[in-house]
N, C-alpha and C positions, 0 to 999 in steps of 0.2 A: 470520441476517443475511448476505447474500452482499457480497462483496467482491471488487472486479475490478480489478485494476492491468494499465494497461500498459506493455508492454518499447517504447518508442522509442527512436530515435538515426539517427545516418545510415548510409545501406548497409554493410554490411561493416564492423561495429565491435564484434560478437558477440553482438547480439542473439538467433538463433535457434540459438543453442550455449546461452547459458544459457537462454533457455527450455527446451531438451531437459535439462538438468541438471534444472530445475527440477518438468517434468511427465514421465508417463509419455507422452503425447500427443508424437511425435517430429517436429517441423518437419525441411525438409530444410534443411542447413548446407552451404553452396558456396562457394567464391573466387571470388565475383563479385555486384556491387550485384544490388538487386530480387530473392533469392531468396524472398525472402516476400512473397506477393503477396496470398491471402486471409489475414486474418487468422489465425493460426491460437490454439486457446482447448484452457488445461489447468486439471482442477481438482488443488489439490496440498492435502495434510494441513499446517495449523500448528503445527511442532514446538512440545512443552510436556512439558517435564521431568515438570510438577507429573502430570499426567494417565499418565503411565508409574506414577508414585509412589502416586498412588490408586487405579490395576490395581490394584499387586503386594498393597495392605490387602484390596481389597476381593475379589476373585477373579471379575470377573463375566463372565458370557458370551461379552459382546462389548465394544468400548472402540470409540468411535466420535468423533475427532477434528475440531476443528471446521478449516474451511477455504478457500480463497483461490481465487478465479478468476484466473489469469492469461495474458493476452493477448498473443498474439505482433504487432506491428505493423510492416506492412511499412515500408520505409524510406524517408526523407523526404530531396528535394532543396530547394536555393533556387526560390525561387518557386509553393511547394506553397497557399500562402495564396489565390496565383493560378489554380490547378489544375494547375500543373507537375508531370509525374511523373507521381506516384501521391497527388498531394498533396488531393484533394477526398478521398477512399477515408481517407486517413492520417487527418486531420483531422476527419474524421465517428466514426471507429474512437474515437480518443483523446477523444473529445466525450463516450460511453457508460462511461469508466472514471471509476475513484471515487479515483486515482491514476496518477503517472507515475511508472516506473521508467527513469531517462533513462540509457541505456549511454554512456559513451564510450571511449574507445579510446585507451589509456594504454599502449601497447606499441610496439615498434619491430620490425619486420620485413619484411622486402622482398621475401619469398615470397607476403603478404598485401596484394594489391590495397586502395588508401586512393581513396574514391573522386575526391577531390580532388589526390591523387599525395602528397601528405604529411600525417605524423602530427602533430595541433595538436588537443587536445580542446577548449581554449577556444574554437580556431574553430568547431572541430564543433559547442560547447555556443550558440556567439550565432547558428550558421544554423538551427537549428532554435528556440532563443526567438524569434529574428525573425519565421518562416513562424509562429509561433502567436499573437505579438502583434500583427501583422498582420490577422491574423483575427480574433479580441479588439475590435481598432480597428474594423474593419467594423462589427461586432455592438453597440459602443456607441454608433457614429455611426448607425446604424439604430434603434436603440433612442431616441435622441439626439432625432431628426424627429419621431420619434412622441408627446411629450412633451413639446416644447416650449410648443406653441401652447396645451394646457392648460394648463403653469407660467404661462405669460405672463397666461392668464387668469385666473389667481388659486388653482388645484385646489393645494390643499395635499400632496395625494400625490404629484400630478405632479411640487411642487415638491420634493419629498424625491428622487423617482426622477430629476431632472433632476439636484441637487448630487451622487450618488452617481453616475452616468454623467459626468458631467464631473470627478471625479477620478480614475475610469478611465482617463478619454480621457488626464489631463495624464500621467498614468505612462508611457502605453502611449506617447504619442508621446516620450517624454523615453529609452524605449528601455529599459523595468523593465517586468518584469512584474506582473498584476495584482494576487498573491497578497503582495505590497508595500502595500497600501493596505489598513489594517486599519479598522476598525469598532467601538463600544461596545456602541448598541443592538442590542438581539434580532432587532427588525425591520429595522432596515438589514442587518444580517448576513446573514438568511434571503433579503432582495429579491438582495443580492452572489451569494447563492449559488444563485437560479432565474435570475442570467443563463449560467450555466453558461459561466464563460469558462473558455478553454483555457489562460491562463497563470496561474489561480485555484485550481488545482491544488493539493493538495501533491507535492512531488517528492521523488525520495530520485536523488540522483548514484551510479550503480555505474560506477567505476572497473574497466575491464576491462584489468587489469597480467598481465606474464611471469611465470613462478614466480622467478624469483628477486626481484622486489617484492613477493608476494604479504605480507609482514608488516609491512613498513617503508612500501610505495610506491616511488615513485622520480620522476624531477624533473617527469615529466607532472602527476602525481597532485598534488605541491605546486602548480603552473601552476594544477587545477583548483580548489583548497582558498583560493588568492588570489581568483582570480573568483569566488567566490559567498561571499566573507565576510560578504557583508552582507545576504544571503540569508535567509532563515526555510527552512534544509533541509538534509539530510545525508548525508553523504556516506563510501561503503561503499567498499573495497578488495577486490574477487574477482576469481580467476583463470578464468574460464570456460571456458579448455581442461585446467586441472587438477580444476576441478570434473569438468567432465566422464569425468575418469578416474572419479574415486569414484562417480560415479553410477553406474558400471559396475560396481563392486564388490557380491557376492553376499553377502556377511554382514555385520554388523556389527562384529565382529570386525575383518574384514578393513580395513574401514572405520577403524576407532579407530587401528590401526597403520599405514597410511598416513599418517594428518593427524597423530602423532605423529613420524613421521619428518621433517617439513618442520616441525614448529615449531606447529601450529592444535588447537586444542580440540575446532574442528566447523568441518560443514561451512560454505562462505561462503553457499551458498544457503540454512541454517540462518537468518543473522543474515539476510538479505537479508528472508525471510519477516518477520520477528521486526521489523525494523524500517519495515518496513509496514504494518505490525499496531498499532506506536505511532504512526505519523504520523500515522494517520487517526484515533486519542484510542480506538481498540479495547480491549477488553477481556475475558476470560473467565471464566464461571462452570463449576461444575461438576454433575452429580448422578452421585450415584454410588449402586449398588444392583447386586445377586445377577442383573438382566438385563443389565444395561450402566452402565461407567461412561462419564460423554459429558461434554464439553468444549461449550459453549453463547457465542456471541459477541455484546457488546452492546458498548453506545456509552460512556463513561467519564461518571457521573456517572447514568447510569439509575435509576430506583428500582425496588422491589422488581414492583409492577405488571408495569411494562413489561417487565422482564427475564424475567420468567413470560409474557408474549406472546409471547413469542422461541421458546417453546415449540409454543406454540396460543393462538390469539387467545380462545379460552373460560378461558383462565388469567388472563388478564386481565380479562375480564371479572366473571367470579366470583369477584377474588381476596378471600381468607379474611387469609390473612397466611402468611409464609413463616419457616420452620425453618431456621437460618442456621449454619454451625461455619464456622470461619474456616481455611482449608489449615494452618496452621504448626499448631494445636492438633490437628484431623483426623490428622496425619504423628505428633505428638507422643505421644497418647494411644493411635494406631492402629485405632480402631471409631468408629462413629456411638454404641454403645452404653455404651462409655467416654468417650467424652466428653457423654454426658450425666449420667451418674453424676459427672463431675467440674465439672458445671454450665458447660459450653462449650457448650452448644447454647442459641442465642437465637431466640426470639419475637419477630420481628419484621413492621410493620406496612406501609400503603401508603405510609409518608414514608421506608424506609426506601432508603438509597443501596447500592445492591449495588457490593461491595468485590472488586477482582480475587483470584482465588482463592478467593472464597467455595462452597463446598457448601451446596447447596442444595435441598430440597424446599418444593411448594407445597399448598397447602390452598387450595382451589377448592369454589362451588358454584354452579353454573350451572340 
């Protein structure tokens, strides 16, 4: 199951520094707006303790970790809704991600060009909600025409897609974005989420602070934590030019004594993954065996079927039923073959709901 997040924000607010933290795939990093111009695209590994833990049991081959597309997006000015800029480019880029990782720029420094000439991340955070709920607006008021003249005539679909487009419309003009207007039914839900709006998104706020806020913050980062209180989204503290030291670092070793000298557990890019990984209701399973232990990613709330299609679509088709041990038990007991001696290995069917961390083999026959 692929997963693409992109890095937006406005020029020059550290967008393509923590992309290079984050991929091996290195954007070029300059003191000067529009350094990123094509997008540029890394895929990275999603850290997982648990999958380190079931290597060291199982001893296999290979270990093969599931993972995250991430997209570098060039920068967006006022007026991009309009094609200002690079704003039709920006705006089509951000259209194909399955998240926004929105940078802003939580620092003070006068060696670092602000494209606006000062540091305001709330401002930075309403020019760019604006260029996309602008666009949003477009996309409902079009949608809006095409719809009406059916509601009017009685089409009961029409008239569903018409009161869902005009609660869009009242948000977006009231100056909120879409991802504000939630929904009961399944089917309303699914029609909200084939209009593909750009502020329907989920969002994760990275706070891009000096090392000396890297743990606390500091008065930007509270400015930003006011504005979106009332938000559905969350909001990350990482240092993107101290990242970027560590990402330099050759061992892991060296690694761990760094981030213990300043105070951090792991790396910011660690959570930053990890919490893009919850926003979007992700989840991992696992198999593990004498070829490979693998890390497999499904959607929260999958059942057994489907999470066996994740696999090969002939898993799903032919599925039999699945072999399930639950991680904490797997760690506890240390084998697949102890925990079945200790009756932790369950039979499970096609109702079943696969549980994060579950170990798992399928029984297929096609």
């Amino acid at each position: 199951m692929a997963l693409k997040c992109g890095i937006v924000g406005l020029p020059n607010v550290g967008k393509s520094t923590l992309f290079n933290c984050l991929s091996n795939a290195k954007a070029q990093a300059a003191n000067f707006p529009f350094c990123t111009i094509e997008p540029n695209v890394g895929v990275i590994t999603v850290p997982d303790e648990r999958l380190t833990a079931l290597s060291k049991l199982v001893n296999p081959e290979r270990i093969v970790p599931t993972t995250v597309e991430i997209v570098d997006i060039a920068g967006l000015v006022k007026g991009a809704s309009k094609g200002e800029g690079l704003g039709n480019q920006f705006l089509g880029n951000i259209r194909e991600c399955d998240a926004i990782l929105h940078v802003l720029r939580c620092f003070d420094d006068d060696n670092v060009v602000h494209v606006d000439g000062k540091v305001n991340p709330v401002s930075d955070k309403e020019v760019i909600d604006l260029e996309l709920q602008l666009k949003d607006l477009d996309t409902v008021d079009k949608r809006l025409q095409k719809v009406e003249k059916s509601a009017r005539a009685g089409d009961k679909e029409a008239k569903r897609a018409q009161d869902i487009l005009s609660r869009f419309k009242q948000v977006l003009e009231q100056g909120k974005s879409a991802r504000s207007v939630t929904f009961e039914r399944l089917e309303d839900i699914e029609f909200a989420n084939d209009l593909y709006l750009l502020t329907n998104k989920p969002v994760l706020y990275v706070c891009n602070v000096d090392e000396a806020s890297a743990i606390n913050g500091n008065k930007h980062v509270d400015a930003v934590r006011a504005a979106v209180k009332d938000e559905n989204a969350e909001i990350l503290i990482i240092t993107a030019a101290m990242e970027a030291e560590i990402s330099q670092l050759e061992t892991y070793e060296d690694k761990v004594a760094f981030l213990s000298e300043i105070g951090l557990s792991e790396p910011g890019v660690n959570k930053l993954i990890k919490s893009a990984y919850r926003m979007l209701d992700l989840e991992t399973y696992f198999t593990a065996g004498v070829k490979e232990v693998r890390a497999w990613t499904i959607t929260k709330g999958m059942r057994a079927p489907q999470a066996a299609g994740v696999i090969h679509t002939d898993f799903e088709k032919g599925f039999i039923r699945a072999e399930v041990i639950h991680y904490d038990d797997y760690i506890k007991y240390g084998s697949e073959s102890a925990c079945k001696e200790n009756g932790k290995l369950a039979i499970e069917g096609k109702e079943y709901v696969v549980q994060d961390g579950d170990v798992m083999h399928f029984r297929f026959n096609v």
